[in-house]
SENUKOL-665711 format. One line per 10 residues: number of its first residue (from 1); their letters; for each residue x, y, z of N, C-alpha, C, O. Coordinates in nm, 3 decimals. Example, Ala and Ser with C-alpha at 12.3 -4.5 7.8 and 13.67 -1.06 7.14 Angstrom:
1) as) 1.319 -0.569 0.780 1.230 -0.450 0.780 1.320 -0.330 0.780 1.424 -0.332 0.846 ~ 1.285 -0.225 0.708 1.367 -0.106 0.714 1.290 0.003 0.787 1.341 0.114 0.804
% end
This chain:
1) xxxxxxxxxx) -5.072 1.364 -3.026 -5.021 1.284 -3.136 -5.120 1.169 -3.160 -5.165 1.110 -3.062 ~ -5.158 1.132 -3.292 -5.251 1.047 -3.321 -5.154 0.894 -3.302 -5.031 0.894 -3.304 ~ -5.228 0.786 -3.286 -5.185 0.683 -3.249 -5.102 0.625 -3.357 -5.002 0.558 -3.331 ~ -5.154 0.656 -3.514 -5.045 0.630 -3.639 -4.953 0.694 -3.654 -4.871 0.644 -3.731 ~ -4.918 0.826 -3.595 -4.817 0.913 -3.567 -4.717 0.847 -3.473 -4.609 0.813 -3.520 ~ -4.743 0.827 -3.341 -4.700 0.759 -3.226 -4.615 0.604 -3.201 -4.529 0.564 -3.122 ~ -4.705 0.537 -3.333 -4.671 0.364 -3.387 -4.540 0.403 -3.491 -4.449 0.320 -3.489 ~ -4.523 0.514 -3.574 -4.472 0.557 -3.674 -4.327 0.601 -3.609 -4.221 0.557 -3.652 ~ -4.336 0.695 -3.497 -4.240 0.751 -3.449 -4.144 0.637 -3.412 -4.036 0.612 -3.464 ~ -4.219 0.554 -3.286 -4.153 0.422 -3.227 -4.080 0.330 -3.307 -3.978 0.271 -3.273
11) xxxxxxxxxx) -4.161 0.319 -3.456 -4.088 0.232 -3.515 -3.985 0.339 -3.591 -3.873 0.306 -3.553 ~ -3.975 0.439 -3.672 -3.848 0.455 -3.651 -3.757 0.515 -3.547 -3.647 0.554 -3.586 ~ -3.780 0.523 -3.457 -3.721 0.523 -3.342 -3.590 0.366 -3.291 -3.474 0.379 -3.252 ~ -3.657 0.255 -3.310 -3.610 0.135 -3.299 -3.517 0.145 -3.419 -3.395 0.148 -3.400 ~ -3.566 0.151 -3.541 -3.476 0.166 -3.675 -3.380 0.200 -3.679 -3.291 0.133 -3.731 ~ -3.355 0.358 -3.606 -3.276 0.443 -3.604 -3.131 0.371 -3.519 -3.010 0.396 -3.524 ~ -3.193 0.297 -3.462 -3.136 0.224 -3.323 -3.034 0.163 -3.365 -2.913 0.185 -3.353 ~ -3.122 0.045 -3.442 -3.067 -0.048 -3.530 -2.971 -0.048 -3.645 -2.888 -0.138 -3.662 ~ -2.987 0.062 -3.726 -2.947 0.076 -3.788 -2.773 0.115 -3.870 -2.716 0.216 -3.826 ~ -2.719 0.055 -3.955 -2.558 0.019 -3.978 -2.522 0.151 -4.090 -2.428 0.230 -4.078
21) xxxxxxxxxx) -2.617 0.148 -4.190 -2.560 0.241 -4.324 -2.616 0.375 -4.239 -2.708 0.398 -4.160 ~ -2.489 0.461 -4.313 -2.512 0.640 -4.319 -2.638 0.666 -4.373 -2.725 0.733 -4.319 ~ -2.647 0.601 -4.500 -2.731 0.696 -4.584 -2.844 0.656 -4.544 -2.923 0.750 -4.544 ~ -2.923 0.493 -4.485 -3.046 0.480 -4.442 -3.060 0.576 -4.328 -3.126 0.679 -4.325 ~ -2.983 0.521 -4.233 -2.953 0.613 -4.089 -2.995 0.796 -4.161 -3.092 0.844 -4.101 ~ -2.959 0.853 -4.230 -2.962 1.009 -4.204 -3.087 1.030 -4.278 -3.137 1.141 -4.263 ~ -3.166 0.924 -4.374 -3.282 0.900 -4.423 -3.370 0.855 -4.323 -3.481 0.872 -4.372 ~ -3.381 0.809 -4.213 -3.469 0.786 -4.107 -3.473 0.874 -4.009 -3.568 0.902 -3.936 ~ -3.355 0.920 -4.009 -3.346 1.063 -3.876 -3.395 1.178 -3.978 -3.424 1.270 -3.901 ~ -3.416 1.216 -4.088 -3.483 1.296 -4.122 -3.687 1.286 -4.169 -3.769 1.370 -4.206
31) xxxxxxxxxx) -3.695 1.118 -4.138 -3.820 1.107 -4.139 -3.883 1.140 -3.990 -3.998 1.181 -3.978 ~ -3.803 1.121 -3.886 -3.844 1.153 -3.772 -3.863 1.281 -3.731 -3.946 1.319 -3.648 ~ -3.756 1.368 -3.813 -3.742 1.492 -3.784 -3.883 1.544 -3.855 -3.957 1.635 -3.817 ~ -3.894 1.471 -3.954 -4.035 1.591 -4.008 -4.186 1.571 -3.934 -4.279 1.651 -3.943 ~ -4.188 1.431 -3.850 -4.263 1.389 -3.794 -4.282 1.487 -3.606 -4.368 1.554 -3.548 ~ -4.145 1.437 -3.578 -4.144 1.549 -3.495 -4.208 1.735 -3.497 -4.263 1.796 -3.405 ~ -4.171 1.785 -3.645 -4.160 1.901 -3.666 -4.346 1.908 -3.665 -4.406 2.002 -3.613 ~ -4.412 1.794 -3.728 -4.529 1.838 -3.758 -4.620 1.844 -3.632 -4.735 1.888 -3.620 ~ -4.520 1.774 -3.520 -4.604 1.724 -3.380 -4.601 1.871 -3.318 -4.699 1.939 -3.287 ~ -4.442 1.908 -3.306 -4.468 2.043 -3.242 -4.548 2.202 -3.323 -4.594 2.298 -3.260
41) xxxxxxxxxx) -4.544 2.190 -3.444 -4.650 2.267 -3.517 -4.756 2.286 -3.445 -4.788 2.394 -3.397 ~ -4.833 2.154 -3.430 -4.956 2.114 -3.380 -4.984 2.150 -3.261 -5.096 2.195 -3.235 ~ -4.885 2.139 -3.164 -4.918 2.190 -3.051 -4.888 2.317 -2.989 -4.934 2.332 -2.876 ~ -4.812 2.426 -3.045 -4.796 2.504 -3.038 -4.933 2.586 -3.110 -4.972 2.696 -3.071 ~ -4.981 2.524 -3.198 -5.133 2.628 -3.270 -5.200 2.544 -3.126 -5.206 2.611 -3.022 ~ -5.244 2.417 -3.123 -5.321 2.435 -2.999 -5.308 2.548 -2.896 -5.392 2.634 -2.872 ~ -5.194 2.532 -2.842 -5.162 2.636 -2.767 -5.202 2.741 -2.762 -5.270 2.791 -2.672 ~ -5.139 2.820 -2.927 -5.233 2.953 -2.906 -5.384 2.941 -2.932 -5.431 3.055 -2.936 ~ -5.457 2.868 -2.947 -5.544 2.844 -2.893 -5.665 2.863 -2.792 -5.775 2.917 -2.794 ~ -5.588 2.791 -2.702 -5.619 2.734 -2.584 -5.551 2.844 -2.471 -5.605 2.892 -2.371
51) xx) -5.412 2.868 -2.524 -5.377 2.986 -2.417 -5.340 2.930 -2.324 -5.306 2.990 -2.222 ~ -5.336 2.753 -2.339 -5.271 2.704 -2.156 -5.199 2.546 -2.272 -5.134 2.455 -2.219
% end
């Protein structure tokens, strides 16, 4: 994960934390989710790859 990926996650991570309304709340858990989704993409093509 690149370090703007990583700063990105954390902060909404804390957000998510923080956070009171539904609709921001299910709007930040779906920014994470796509962030997440693109992390494991990534490492799964490494993977096949690399093979380890």
């Amino acid at each position: 994960m690149i370090p703007e990926d990583r700063q990105k996650m954390n902060d909404l991570c804390k957000r998510i934390q923080e956070e009171k309304d539904p609709t921001t709340f299910d709007r930040l858990i779906r920014e994470l989710d796509e962030l997440l989704s693109r992390e494991d993409q990534q490492i799964h093509q490494q993977w096949k790859k690399t093979g380890s």
